[in-house]
KEVOZA-481492 format. One line per 8 residues: number of its first residue (from 1); for each residue y, x negated, z of N, C-alpha, C. Coordinates in Angstrom, 3 decimals. Atoms other than C-alpha are relative to their C-alpha. Last residue first. Layout:
REM KEVOZA-481492
NUM	Y/X/Z/Y/X/Z/Y/X/Z | ...;
REM end
This chain:
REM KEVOZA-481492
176	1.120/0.286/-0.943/-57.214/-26.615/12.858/0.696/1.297/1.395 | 0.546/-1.633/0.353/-55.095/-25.893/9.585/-0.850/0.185/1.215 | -0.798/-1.260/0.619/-53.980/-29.728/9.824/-1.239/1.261/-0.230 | 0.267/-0.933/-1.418/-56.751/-31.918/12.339/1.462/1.262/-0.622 | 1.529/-0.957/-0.385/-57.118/-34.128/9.354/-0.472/0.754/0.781 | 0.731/1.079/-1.204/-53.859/-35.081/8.175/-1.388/0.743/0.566 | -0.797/0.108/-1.668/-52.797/-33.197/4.824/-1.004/-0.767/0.737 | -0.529/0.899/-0.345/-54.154/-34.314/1.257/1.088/-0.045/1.489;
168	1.061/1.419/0.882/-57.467/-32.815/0.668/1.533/-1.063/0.302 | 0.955/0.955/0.001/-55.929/-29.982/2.115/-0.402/-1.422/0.050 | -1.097/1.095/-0.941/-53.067/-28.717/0.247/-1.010/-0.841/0.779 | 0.814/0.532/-1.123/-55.760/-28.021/-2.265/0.820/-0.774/0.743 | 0.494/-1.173/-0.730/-53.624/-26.433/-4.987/-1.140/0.157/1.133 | 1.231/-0.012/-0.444/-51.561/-29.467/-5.561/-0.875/1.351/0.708 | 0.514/-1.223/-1.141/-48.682/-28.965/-7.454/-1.374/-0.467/-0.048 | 1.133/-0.252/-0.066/-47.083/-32.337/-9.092/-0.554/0.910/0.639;
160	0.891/-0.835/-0.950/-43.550/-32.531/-9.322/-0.960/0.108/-0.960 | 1.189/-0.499/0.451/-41.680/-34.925/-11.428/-0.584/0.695/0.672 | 1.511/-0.116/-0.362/-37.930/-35.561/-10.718/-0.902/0.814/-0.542 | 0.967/-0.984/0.637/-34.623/-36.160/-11.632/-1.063/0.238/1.004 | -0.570/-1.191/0.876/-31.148/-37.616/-9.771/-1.042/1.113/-0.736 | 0.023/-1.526/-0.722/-32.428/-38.954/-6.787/0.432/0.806/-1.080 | -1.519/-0.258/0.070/-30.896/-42.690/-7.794/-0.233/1.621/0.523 | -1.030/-0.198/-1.270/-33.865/-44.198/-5.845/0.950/1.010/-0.384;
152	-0.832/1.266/-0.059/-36.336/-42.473/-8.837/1.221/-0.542/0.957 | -1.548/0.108/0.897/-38.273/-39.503/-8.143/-0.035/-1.562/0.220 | -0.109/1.278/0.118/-42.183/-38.462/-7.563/1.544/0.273/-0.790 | -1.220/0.202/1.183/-41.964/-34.985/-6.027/0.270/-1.560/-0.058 | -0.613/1.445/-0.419/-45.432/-34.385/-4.746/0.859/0.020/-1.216 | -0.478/0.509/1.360/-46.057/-30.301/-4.420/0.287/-1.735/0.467 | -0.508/1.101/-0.424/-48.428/-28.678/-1.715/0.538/-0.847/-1.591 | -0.920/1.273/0.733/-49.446/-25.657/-2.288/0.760/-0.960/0.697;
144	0.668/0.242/0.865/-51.418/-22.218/-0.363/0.146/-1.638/-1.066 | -0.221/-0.447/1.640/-48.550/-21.048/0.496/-1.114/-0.705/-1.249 | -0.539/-1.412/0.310/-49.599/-20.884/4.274/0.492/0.666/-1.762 | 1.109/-0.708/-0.210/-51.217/-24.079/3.931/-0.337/1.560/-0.148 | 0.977/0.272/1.076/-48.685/-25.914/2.450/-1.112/0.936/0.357 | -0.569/-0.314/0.973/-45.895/-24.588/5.537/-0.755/-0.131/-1.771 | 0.358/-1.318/-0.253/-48.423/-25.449/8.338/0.705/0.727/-1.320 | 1.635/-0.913/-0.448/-48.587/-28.874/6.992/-0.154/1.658/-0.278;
136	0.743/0.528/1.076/-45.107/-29.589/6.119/-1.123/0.584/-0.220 | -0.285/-1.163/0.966/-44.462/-28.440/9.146/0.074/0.336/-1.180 | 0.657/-1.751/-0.701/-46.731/-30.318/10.915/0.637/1.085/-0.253 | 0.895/-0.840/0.817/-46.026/-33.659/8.875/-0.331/1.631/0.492 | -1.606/-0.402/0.806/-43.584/-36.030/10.701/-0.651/1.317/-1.015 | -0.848/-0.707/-0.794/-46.641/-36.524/13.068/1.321/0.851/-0.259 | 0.815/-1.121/0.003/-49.381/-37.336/10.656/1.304/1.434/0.626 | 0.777/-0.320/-1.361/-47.422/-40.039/9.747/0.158/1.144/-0.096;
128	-0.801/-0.818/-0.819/-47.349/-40.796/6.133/-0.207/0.418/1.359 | 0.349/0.494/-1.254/-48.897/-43.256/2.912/0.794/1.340/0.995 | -0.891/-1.143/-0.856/-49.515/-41.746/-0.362/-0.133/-0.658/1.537 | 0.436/0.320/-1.496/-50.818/-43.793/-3.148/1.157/0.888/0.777 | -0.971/0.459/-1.001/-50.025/-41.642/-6.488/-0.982/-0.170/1.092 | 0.636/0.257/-1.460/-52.626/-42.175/-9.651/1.189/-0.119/0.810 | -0.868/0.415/-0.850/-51.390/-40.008/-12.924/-0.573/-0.216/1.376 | 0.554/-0.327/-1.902/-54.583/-39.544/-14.850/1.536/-0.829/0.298;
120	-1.172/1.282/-0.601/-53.928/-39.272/-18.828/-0.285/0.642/1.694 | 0.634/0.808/-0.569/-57.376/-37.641/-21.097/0.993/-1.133/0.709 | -0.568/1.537/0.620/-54.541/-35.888/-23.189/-1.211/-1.227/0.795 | -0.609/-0.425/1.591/-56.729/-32.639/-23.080/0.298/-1.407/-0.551 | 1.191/0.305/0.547/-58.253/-33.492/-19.112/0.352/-0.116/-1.626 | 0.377/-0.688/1.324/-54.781/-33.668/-17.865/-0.982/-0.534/-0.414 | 0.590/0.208/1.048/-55.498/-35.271/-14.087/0.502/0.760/-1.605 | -0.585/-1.101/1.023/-53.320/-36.166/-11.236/-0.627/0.115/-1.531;
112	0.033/0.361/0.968/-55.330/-39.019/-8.842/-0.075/1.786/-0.530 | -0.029/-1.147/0.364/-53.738/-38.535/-5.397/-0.362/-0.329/-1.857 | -0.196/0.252/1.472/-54.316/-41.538/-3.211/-0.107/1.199/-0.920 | 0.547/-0.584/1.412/-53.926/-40.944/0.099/-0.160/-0.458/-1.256 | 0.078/0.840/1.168/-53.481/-42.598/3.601/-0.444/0.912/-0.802 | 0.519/-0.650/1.120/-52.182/-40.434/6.637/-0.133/-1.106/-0.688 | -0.211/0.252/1.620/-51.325/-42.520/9.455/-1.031/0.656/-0.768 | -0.357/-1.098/0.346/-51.752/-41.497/13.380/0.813/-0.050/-1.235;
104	-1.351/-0.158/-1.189/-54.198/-43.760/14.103/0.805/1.256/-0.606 | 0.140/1.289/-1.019/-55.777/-44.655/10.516/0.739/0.153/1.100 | -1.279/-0.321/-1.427/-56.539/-40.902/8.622/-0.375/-1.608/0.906 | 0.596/0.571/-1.714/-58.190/-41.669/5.417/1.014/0.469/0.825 | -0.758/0.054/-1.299/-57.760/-39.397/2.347/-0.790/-0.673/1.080 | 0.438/0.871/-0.867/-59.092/-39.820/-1.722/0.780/-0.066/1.634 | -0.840/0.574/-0.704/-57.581/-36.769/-3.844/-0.958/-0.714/1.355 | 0.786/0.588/-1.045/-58.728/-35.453/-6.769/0.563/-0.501/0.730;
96	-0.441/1.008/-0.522/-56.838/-33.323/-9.437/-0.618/-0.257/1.175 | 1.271/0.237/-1.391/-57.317/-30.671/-11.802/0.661/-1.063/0.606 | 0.740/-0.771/0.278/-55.330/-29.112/-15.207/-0.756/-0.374/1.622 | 1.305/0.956/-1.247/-52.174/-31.412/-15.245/-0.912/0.909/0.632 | 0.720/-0.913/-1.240/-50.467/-29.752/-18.716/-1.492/-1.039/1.024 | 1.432/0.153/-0.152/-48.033/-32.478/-20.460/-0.716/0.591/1.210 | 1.084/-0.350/1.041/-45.136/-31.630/-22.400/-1.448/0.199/0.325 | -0.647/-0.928/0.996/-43.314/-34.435/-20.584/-0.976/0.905/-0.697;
88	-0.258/-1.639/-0.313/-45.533/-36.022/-18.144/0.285/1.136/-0.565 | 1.549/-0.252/-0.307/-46.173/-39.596/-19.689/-0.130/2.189/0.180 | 0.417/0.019/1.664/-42.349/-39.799/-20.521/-0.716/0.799/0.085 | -0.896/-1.035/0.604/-41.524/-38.973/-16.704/-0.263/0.249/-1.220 | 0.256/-1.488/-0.338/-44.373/-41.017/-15.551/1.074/1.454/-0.839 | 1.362/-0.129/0.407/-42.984/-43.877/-17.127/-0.913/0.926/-0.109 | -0.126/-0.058/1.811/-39.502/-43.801/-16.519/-1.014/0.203/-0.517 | -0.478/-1.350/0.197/-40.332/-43.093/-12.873/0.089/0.237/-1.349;
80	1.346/-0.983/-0.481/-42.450/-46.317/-12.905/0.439/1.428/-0.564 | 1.028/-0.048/1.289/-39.394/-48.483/-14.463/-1.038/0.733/0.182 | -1.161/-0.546/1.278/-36.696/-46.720/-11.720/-1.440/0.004/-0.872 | -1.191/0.714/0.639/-39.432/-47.943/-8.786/0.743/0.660/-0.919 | 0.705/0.855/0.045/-40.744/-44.985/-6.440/1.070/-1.088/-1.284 | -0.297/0.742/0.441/-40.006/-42.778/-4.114/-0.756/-0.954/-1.158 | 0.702/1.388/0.753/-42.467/-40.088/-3.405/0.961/-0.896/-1.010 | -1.097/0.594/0.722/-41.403/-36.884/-1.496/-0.107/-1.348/-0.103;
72	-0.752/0.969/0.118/-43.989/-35.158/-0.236/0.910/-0.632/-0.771 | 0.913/1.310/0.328/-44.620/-31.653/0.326/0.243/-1.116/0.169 | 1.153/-0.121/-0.261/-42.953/-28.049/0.138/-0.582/-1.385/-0.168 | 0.611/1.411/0.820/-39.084/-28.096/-1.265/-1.240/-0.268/1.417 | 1.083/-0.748/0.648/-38.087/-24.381/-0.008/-0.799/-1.530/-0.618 | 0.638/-0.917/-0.677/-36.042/-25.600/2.413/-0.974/0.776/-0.409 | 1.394/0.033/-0.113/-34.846/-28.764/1.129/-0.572/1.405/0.092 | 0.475/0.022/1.254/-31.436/-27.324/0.745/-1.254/-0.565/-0.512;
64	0.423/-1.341/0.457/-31.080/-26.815/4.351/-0.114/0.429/-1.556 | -1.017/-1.044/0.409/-30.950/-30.092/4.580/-0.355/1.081/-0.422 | -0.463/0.023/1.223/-32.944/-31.605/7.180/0.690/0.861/-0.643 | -1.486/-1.010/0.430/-34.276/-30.860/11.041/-0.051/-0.629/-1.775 | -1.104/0.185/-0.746/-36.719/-33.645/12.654/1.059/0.576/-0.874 | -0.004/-0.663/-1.373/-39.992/-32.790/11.016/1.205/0.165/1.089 | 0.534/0.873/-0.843/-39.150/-33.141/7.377/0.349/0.542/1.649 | -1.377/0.558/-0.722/-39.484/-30.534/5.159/-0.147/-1.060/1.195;
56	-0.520/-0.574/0.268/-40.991/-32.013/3.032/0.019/1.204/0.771 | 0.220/-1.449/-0.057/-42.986/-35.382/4.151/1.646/0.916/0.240 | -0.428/-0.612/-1.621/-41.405/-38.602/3.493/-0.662/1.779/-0.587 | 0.439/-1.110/0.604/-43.060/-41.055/1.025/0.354/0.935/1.091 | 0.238/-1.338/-0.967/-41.322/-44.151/0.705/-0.748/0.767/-0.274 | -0.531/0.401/-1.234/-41.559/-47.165/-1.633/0.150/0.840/1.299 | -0.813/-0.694/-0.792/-44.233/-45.815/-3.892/0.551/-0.718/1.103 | 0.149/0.547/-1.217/-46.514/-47.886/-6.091/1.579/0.320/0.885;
48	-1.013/-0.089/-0.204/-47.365/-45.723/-9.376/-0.182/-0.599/1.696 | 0.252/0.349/-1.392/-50.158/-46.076/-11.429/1.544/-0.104/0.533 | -1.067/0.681/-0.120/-50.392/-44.438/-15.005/-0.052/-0.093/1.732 | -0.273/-0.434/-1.317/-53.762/-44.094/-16.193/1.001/-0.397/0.064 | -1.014/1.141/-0.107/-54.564/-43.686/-19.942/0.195/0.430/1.227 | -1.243/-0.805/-0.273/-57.862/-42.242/-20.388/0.738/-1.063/0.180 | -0.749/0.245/1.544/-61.020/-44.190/-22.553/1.498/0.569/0.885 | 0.742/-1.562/0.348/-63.895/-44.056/-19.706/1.184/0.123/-0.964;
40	1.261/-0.226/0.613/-62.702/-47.414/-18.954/-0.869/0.861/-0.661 | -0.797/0.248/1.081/-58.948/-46.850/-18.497/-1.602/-0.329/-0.616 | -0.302/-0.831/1.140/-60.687/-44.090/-15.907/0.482/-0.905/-1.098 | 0.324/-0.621/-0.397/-61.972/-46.875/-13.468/-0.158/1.128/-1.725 | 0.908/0.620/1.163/-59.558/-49.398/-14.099/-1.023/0.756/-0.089 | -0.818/0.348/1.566/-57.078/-46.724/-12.687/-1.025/-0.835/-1.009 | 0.146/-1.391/0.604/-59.698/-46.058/-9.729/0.774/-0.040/-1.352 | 1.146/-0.821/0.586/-59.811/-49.774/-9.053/-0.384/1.400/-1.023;
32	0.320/0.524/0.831/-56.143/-49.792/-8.962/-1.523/-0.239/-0.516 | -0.566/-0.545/1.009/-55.998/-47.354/-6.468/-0.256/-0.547/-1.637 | 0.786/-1.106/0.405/-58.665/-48.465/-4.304/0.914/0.273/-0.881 | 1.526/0.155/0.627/-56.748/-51.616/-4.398/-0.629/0.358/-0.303 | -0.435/0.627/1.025/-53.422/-49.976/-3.536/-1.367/-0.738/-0.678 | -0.558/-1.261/1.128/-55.202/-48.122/-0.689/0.271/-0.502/-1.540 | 1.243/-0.559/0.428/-56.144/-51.492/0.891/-0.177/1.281/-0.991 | 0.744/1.108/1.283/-52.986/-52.956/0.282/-1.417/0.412/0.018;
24	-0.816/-0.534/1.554/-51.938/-49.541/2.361/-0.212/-0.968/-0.988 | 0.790/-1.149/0.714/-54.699/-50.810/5.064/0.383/0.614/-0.919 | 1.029/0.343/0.489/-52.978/-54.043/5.334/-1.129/0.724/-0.352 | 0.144/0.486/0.940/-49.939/-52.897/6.208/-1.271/-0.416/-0.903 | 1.377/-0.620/0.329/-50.973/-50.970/9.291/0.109/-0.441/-1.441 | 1.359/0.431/-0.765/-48.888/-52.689/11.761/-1.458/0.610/-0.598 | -0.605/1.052/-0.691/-45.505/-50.885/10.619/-1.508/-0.214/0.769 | 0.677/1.140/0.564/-46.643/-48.815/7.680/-0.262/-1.181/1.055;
16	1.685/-0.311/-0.351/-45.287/-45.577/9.434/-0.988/-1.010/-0.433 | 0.592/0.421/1.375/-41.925/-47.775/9.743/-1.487/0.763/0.095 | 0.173/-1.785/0.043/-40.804/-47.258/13.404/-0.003/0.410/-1.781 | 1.099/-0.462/-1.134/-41.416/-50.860/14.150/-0.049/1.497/-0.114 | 0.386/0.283/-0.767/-39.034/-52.154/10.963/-1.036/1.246/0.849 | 0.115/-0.837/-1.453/-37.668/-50.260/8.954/-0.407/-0.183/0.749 | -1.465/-0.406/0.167/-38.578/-52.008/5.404/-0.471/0.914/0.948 | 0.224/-1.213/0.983/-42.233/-53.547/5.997/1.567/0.530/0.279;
8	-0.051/0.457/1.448/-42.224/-57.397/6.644/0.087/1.511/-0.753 | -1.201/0.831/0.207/-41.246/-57.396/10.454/0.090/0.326/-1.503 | -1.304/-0.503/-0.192/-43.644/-54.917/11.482/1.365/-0.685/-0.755 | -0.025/-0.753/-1.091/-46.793/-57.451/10.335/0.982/1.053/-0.281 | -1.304/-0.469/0.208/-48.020/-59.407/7.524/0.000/0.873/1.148 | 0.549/-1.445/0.190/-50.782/-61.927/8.631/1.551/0.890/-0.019 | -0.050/-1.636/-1.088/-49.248/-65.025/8.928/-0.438/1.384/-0.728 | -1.114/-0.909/0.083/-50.457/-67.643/5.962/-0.146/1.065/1.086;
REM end
């Protein structure tokens, strides 16, 4: 079987995935690891496999109704969102770890969201170029936060996650 290339990731060649597919199935593996991981130690993990993830604000202009929206923005399927959304309700996320490679000029993350109380770990993979990111960046750093708004295509709700170690999940030459 062909090795997956440009062709196979939605957006072709200007796709931040485009030629690096095989390191986001790598991510996704660590992810799922890490989920079996905690379902072992007794927590419930919920895993979520994101079709986009566009940094907030994004680097080439947007709506001025973003403007205070800080982070990424994390598509993901309808049934996932449903999931998380339940999962979430009600529910205080006390800490959170976050696994980062930099490949070329691709961010990779995995953001495992913890309530220690309910013992439930929300795991987001995070893919993004570094490049669409620098205000993003400088903008998390300065406030200290970085939020991931996991929604559903239709755009109508969403979950935010605050991360108080923007950090751990910007590109690796951010704050430099």
């Amino acid at each position: 079987m062909d090795e997956p290339g440009a062709a196979d990731v939605g957006g072709g060649d200007d796709h931040p995935l485009a030629g690096t597919v095989d390191r986001w199935e790598a991510v996704i593996d660590d992810m799922e690891a890490t989920a079996a991981d905690y379902r072992e130690a007794g927590w419930t993990a919920v895993e979520l496999h994101p079709g986009d993830v566009t940094p907030l604000p994004p680097a080439r202009g947007g709506d001025a109704l973003d403007d205070d929206r800080v982070g990424l923005d994390v598509l993901v399927p309808d049934n996932e969102f449903e999931t998380v959304e339940t999962q979430a309700d009600g529910t205080a996320f006390d800490s959170y770890d976050a696994y980062r490679a930099q490949v070329g000029s691709v961010v990779f993350a995995v953001a495992a969201i913890e309530s220690t109380a309910a013992e439930l770990v929300v795991l987001v993979p995070l893919y993004y170029r570094a490049a669409d990111a620098s205000q993003m960046a400088r903008r998390a750093l300065d406030r200290g936060r970085l939020d991931l708004f996991v929604r559903p295509l239709a755009d109508d709700r969403r979950v935010v996650f605050s991360q108080t170690e923007p950090q751990l999940l910007l590109p690796e030459t951010a704050g430099e």
